[in-house]
N, C-alpha and C positions, 0 to 999 in steps of 0.2 A: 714512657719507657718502662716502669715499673710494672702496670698491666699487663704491659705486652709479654713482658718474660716470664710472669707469673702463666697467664693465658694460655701461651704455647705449650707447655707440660699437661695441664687441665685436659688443652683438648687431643694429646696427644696418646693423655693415658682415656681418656671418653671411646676417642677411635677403636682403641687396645681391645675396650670392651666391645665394644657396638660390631669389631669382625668376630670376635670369642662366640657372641652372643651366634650369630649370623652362621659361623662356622660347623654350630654345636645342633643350628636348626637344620641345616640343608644337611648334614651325618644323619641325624635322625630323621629326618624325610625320606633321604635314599635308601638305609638300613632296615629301618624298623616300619616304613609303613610304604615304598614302593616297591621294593623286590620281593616281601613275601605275598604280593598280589599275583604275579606272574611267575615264582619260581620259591620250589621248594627248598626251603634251610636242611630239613632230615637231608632227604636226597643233597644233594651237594656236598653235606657235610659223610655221608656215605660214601661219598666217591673220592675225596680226601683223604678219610681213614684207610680205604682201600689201596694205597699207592705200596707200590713195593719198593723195599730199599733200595733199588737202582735207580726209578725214578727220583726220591729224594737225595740221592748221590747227585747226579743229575742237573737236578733243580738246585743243591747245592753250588755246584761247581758253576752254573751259569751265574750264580749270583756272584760269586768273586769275579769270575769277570766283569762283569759290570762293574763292582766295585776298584777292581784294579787299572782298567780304561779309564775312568772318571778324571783321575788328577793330571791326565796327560794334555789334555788342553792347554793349561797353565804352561806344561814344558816346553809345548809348542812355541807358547807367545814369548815364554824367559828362557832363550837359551843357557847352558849352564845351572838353574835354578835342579836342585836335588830332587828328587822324587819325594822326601820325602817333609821339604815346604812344601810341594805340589799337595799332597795328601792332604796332609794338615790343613793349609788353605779353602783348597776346594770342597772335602768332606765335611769341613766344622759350615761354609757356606749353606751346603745344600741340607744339614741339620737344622742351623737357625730359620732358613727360608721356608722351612718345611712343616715346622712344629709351632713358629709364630705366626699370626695369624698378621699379615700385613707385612710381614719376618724381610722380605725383598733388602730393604733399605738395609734394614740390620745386618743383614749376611753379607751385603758390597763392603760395608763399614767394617766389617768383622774380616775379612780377606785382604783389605788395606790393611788393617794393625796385624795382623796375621807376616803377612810378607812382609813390612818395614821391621819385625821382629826377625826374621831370616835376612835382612841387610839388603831388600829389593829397593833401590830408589823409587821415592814418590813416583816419578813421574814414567818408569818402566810401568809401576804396577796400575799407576792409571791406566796404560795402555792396553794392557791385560785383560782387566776385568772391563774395560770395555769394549772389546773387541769379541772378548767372548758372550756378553750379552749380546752386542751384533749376529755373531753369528748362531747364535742361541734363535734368537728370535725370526732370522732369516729361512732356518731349516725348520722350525716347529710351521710356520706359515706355507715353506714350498709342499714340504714332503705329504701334504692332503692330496696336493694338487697331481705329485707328482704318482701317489697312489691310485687316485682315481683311472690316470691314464694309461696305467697297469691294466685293472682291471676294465678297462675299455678295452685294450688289446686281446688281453684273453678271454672277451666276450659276457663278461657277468655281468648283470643289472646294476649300475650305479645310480638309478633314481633317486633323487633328494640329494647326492652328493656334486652333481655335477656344476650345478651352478656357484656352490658353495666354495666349489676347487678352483672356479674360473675367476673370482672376486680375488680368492687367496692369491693364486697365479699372478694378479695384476698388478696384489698389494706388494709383490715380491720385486717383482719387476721395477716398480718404482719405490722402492726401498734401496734395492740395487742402484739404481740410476744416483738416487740419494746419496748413498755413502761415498760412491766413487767421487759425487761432485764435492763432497766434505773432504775426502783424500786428497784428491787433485791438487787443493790451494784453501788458501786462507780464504782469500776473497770471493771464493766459492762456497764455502761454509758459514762467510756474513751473509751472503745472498739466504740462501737457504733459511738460515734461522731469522732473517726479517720478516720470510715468509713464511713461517712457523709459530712466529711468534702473535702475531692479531689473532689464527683462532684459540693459540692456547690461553692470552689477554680475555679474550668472550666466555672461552670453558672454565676458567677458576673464576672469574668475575661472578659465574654463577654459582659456582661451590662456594661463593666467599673463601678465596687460600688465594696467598699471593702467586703469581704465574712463576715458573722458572724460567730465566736467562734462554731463552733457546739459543740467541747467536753467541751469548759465553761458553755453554755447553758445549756447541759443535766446534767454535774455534779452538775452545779445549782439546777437542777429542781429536781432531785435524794436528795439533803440534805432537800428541803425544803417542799419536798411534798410526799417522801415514807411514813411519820410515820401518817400522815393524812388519803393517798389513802387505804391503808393498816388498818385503824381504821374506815373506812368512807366509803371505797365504793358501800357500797351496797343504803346508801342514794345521797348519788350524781351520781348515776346511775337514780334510782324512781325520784330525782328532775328535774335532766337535762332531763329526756326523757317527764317529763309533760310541762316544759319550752320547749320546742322545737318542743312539738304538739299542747299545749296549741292551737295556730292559724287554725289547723285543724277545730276544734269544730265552729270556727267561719267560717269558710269557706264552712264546713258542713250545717250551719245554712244559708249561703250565696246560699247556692245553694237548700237548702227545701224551703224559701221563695218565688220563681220561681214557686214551684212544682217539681224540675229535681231531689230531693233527698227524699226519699229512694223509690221513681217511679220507674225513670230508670238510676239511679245510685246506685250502693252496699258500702257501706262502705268500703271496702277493696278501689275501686276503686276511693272513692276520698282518701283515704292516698297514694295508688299509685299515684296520679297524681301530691297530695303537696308534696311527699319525693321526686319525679322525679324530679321537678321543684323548688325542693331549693335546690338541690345540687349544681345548678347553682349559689348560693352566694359563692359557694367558689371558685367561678371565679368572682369577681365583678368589672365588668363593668362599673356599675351604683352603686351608695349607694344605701343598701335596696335591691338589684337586681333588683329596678323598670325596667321593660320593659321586662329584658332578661325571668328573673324569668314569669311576665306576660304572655309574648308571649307562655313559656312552659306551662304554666300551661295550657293557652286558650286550643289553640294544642292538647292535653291531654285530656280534658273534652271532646273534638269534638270528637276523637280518640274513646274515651268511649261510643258513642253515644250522646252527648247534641249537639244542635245546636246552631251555632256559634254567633246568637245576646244572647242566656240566659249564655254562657259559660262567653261571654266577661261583661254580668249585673253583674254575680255570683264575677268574676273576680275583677271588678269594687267596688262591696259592699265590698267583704274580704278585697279589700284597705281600705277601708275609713274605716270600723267596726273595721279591725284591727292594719292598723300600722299608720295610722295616730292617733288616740287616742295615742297610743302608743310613738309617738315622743311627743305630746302635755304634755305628761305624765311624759317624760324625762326631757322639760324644768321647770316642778315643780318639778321635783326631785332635780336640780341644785337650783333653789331658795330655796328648804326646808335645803338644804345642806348648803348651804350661811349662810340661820337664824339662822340655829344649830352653822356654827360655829363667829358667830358677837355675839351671846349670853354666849356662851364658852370666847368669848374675853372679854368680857364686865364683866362676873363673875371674871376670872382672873384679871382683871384690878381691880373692886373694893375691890379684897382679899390682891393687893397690897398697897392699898390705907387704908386697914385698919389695914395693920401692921404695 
């Protein structure tokens, strides 16, 4: 017993490092020694300095959007729930997930103590934050797919993507199939997690890590989240898909400032380029997908026709316009959270004091 407790911390703070480390190689790979191969720093950073005040109004204003769509998912799934636990919630989330390196665990964890501090029952906010990983993960997998057949339509060379979109398509499909049999019924979601459970048994067997519960999990997620999905989806679909492109618009505007958008780039073709390149966050390398996500997107924009110093400016400004605000955003969400709840203590404390 005693090992074990000790053990688990050890290898938890080893991981910590081992992605740090991991995180710090693949920035410096993609920064420092693959994009100044194909594309110029001066240049880029020329056309950057070049932007005129409207454009950065602009790229302003696209970025509060983003940032203001964001906590509406959460309102979706908690009726009632204030805007402004949604903020707090969701933005301290998407901070921790972003800046820790493996951060995922800690930001669900962190969105639970978050809402039971705004007075969310356990078991709504279970519902919650799982539901919008569902549909989190449903739309980062469709929307390749559903890009590609865009740009199928309007006739542009989708080589290298098409087969890539028909895999995503199928994973989605029966993903779909999945949840609904997890909603439907309990005894649908034993099923399921029986059969989920022998290869995940073989895959940590090989990581040496104990498997998790898969039929605990789904039957969990089945009590706490059918009577919601089934009341709710049709808005936690409209919120998560404007939270999850919200970034586009800013990246949109990253790249009109240039001149490279609506020139000689189509709309269809920057959503193809940002659905391509963030499905790589469900591979994360890096928090944020800095670099990996980066390097596809570059790739991408070049692929489309832009040339490689305005692909890597446009590149460059959607960071800064978008997720950097956006983490800054996250540590006032954790201090707004904090005041909320010192003032909640502070009331409590003088209600006892005056009985």
């Amino acid at each position: 017993m005693t090992s074990t407790s000790e053990g688990s911390p050890r290898r938890s703070r080893k991981g910590t490092v081992v992605a740090a480390v991991v995180s710090v190689a693949v920035l410096a790979a993609v920064f420092f020694f693959l994009f100044p191969k194909f594309a110029d720093y001066g240049a880029a950073f020329e056309q950057i300095l070049a932007m005129s005040p409207w454009w950065i109004a602009a790229l302003v204003a696209a970025s509060l959007v983003n940032i203001v769509v964001y906590p509406l998912t959460e309102i979706a799934a908690i009726p009632g729930l204030s805007y402004r636990a949604a903020f707090a919630s969701r933005q301290s989330a998407f901070t921790i997930s972003n800046v820790i390196p493996g951060g995922g665990a800690v930001a669900v964890a962190t969105q639970y103590a978050i809402l039971a501090g705004y007075r969310v029952p356990p078991a709504v906010a279970a519902a919650a934050v799982s539901a919008d990983g569902a549909w989190t993960y449903l739309i980062t997998l469709a929307a390749p797919s559903i890009a590609v057949g865009l740009l199928l339509m309007a006739g542009d060379s989708t080589s290298g993507f098409t087969a890539a979109a028909v895999v995503g398509l199928a994973v989605v499909v029966v993903s779909v199939a999945a949840i609904v049999m997890v909603l439907r019924s309990e005894a649908g979601a034993r099923r399921l997690g029986g059969w989920l459970q022998r290869p995940a048994d073989r895959i940590f067997a090989l990581l040496k890590r104990t498997p998790p519960d898969a039929t605990a999990a789904l039957v969990q997620f089945h009590l706490h989240a059918s009577e919601m999905v089934g009341e709710r989806w049709r808005s936690l679909t409209v919120t998560n898909v404007a939270a999850q492109f919200a970034p586009v618009l800013v990246l949109g505007t990253a790249l009109a400032a240039p001149g490279v958008f609506p020139s000689r780039l189509t709309v269809v073709e920057v959503f193809a380029a940002y659905s391509i390149a963030l499905l790589l966050t469900m591979f994360p390398l890096t928090p944020g997908g800095l670099g990996t996500v980066d390097a596809a997107l570059v790739a991408l924009l070049v692929g489309f026709g832009v040339d490689s110093s305005t692909a890597l400016a446009a590149d460059l400004i959607w960071r800064v316009a978008w997720f950097v605000p956006q983490l800054v955003v996250g540590l006032g969400a954790l201090a707004v959270y904090r005041w909320d709840r010192h003032r909640a203590d502070r009331r409590k404390g003088g209600d006892r004091s005056s009985s």
